[in-house]
C-alpha positions in Angstrom: 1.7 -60.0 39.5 5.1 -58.7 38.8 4.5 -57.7 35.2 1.2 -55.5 36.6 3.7 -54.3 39.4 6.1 -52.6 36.3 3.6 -51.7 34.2 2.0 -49.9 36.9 4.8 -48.2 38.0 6.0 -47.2 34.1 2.6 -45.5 34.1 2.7 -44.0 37.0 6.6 -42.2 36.0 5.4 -41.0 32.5 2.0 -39.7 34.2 4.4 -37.8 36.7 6.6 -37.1 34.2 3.8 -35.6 31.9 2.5 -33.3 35.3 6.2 -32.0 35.8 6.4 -30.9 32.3 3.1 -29.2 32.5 3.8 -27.5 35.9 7.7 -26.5 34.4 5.9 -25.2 31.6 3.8 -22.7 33.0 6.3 -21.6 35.3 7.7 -19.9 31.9 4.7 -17.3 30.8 5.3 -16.4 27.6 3.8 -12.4 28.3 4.7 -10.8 24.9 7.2 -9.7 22.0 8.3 -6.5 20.5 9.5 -6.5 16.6 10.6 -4.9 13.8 9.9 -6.0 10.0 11.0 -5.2 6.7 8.8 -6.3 3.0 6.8 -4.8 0.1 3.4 -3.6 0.3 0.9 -3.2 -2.8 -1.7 -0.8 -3.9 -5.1 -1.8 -5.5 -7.9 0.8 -6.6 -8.8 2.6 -9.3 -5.0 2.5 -11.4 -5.0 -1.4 -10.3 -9.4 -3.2 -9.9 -8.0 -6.3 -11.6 -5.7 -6.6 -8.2 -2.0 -7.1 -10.4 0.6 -7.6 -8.5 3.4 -6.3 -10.3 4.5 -2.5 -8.7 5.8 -3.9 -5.0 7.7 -1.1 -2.8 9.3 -1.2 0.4 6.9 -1.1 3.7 8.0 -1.5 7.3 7.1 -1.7 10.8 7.2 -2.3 14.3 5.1 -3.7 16.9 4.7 -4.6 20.3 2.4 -7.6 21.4 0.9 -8.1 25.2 0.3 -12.3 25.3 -2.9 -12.0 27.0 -3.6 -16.4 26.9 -1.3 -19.3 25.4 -3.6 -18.3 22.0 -4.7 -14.6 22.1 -2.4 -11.8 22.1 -3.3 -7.7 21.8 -1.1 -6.1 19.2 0.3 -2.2 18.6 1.6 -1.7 15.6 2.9 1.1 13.5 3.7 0.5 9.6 5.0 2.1 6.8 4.3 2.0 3.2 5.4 3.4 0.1 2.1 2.8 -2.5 2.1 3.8 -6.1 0.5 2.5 -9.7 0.6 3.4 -13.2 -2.2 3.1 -16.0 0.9 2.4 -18.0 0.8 -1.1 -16.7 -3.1 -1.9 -16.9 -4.1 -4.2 -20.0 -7.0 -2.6 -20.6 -7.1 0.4 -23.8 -8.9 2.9 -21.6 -6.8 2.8 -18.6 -3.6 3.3 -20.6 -5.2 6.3 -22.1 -6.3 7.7 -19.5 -2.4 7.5 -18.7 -2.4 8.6 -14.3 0.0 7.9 -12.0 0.7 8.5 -8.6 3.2 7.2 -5.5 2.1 7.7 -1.9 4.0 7.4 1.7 1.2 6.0 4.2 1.9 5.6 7.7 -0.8 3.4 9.7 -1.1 3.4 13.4 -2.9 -0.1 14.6 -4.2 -1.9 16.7 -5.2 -5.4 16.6 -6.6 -8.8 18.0 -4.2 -12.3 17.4 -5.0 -15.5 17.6 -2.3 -18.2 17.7 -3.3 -21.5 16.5 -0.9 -23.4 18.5 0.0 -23.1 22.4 2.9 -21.1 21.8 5.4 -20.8 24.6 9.4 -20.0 23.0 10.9 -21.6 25.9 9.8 -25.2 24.8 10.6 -27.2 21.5 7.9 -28.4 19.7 5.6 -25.4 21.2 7.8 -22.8 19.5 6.0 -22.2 16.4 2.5 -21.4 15.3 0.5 -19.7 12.2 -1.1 -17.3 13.6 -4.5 -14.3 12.4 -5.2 -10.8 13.8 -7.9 -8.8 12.8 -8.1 -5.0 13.7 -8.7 -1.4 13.1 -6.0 1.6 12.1 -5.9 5.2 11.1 -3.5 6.2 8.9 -2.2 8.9 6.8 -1.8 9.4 2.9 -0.7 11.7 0.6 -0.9 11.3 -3.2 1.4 13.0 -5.6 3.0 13.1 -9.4 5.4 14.1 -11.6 5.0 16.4 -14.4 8.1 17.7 -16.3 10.8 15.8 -13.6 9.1 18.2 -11.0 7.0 16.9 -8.0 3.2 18.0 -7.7 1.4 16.9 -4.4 -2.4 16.0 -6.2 -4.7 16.6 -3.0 -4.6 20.3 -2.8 -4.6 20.7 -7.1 -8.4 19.6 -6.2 -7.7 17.2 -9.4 -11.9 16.2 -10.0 -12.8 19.7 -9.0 -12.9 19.6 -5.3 -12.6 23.3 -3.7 -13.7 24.6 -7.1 -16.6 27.6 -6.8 -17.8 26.0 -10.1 -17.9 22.6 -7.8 -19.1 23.8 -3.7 -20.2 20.7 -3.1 -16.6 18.6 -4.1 -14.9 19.2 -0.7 -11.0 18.1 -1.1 -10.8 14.9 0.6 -9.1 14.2 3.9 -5.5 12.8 4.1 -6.2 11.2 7.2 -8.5 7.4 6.5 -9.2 4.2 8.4 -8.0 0.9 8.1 -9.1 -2.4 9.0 -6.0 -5.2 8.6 -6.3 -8.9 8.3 -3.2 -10.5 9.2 -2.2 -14.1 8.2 1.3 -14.7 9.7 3.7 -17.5 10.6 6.4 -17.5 13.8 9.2 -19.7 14.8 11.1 -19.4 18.2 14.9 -19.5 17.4 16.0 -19.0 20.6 13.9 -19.1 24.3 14.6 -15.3 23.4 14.2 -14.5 19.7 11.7 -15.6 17.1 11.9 -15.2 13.5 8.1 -14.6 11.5 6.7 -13.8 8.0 3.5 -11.9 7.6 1.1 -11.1 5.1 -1.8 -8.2 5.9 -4.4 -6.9 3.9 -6.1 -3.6 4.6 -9.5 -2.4 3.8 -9.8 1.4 4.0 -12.7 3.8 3.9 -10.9 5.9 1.3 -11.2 5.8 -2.6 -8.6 8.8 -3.0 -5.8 6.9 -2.2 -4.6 7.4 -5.4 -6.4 10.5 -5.9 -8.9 9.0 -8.7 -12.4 8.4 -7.8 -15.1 10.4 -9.6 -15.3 12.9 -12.7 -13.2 14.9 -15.1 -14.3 18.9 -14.3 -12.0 20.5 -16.9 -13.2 24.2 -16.2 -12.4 24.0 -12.5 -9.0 25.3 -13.7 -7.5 28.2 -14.7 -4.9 29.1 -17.4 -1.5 30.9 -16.0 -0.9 34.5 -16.7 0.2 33.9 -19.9 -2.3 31.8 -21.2 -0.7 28.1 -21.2 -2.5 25.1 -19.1 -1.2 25.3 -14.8 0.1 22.2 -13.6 -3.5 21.4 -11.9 -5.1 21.2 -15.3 -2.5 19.1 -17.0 -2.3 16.4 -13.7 -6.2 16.1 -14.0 -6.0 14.5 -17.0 -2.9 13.2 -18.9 -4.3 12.0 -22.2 -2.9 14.1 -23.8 0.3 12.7 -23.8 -0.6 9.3 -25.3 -3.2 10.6 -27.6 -6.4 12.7 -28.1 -7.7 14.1 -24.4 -10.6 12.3 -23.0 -10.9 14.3 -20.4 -14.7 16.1 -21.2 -16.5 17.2 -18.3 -18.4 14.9 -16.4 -17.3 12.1 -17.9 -16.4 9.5 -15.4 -12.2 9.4 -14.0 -12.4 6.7 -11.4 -14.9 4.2 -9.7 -16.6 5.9 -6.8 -18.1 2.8 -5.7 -15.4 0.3 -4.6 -13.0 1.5 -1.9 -9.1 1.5 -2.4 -6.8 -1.2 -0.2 -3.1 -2.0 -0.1 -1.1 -4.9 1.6 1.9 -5.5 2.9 4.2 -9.0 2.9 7.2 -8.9 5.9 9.3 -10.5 7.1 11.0 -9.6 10.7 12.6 -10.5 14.0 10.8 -10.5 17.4 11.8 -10.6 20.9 10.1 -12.8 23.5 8.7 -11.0 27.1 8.5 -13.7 29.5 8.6 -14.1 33.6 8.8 -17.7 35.4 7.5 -18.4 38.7 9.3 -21.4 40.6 7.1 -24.5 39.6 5.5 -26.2 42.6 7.2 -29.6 43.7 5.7 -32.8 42.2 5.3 -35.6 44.7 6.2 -39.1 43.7 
């Protein structure tokens, strides 16, 4: 009888003990974070289809997160990222003939769904981590440009495959402005009750194929010759062949691949800081 007498009350103190815990818990609601991150990000298209990996530059951001649940969070977010590929670095004969280039500063504006794997609440050990997704939908803006002789040429207005051309009316120049949809596949780690530490990796499908300014066909005779007769800056950015060979650049022969859509990524890390109100927890009776 005395050995049922213990082992009942043991139960009954770690079943207690279990309902405090839960009730202290939620009297810390974990309501959000704002962060900052710092990483590389990576172009793929038309200068990269194999996907390489091997021309990271910096990318950036901020965000700010409302915690809707314990698991599902509503995220703002505004990212920078410096793109840009060479054929230079492609494997393939063609590509390194054809011999473009370009960089690009893109800044995205975002916003996004999360979903947190774990109950995460900062305040508690063991429940201050979780791998987390987000899947959303962003506009953002681009604006492709080269070098030619250590001087700076922005590529959208030089119409590069012809677009504006009168010899061309229905290649309209392409808009700088495109839509993204980021995947995000991140991890976080409470520090502090305060003050987490993450790592995120987000990939970004776009409706754009220009990001890089290559898409369709060479159109050679949609440019002029300067006053004096040599080649304007237009005609030798449309095609640089030249430089590593014969030019290749006949007309309506084809520049790019018009069919698959360009995309970039970014990997971060960064520094968050936990919103969070507590409500006195109600008494547990013993």
């Amino acid at each position: 009888m005395l050995k049922k007498i213990i082992v009942c009350s043991l139960l009954c103190t770690v079943l207690n003990r279990q309902k405090a815990d839960a009730q202290l818990m939620e009297s810390f609601s974990h309501q959000g974070e704002i962060g900052v991150s710092v990483g590389v990000g990576h172009y793929f298209g038309d200068l990269n289809p194999d996907m390489n990996i091997n021309r990271p530059k910096i990318a950036a951001g901020v965000f700010f997160r409302k915690q809707l649940t314990n698991y599902i969070g509503l995220r703002i977010s505004g990212d920078y990222a410096m793109l840009g590929y060479t054929d230079a670095l492609s494997k393939n004969d063609v590509q390194r003939t054809r011999n473009l280039s370009f960089n690009s500063n893109v800044w995205e504006l975002s916003i996004a769904g999360d979903f947190n794997f774990f109950n995460f609440n900062p305040a508690f050990e063991g429940y201050n981590y979780t791998p987390y997704v987000g899947l959303g939908v962003g506009v953002f803006s681009y604006e492709p440009y080269a070098y030619l002789a250590g001087e700076k040429y922005l590529l959208r207005p030089l119409g590069t495959e012809g677009q504006g051309s009168a010899l061309y009316p229905d290649l309209k120049p392409y808009n700088p402005i495109a839509i993204s949809i980021p995947f995000t596949l991140g991890f976080k780690y409470a520090i502090t009750a305060k003050t987490n530490i993450y790592t995120e990796f987000t990939y970004r499908f776009t409706n754009t194929d220009y990001l890089d300014d290559v898409s369709g066909f060479y159109a050679p005779d949609a440019f002029s010759p300067l006053p004096d007769g040599s080649p304007s800056p237009a005609q030798l950015l449309q095609d640089r062949s030249y430089e590593t060979g014969t030019s290749i650049g006949i007309k309506g022969r084809q520049r790019g691949n018009s069919l698959k859509k360009d995309s970039y990524a970014t990997f971060k890390v960064g520094i968050s800081f936990n919103l969070q109100s507590y409500r006195c927890p109600t008494a547990v009776k013993r």
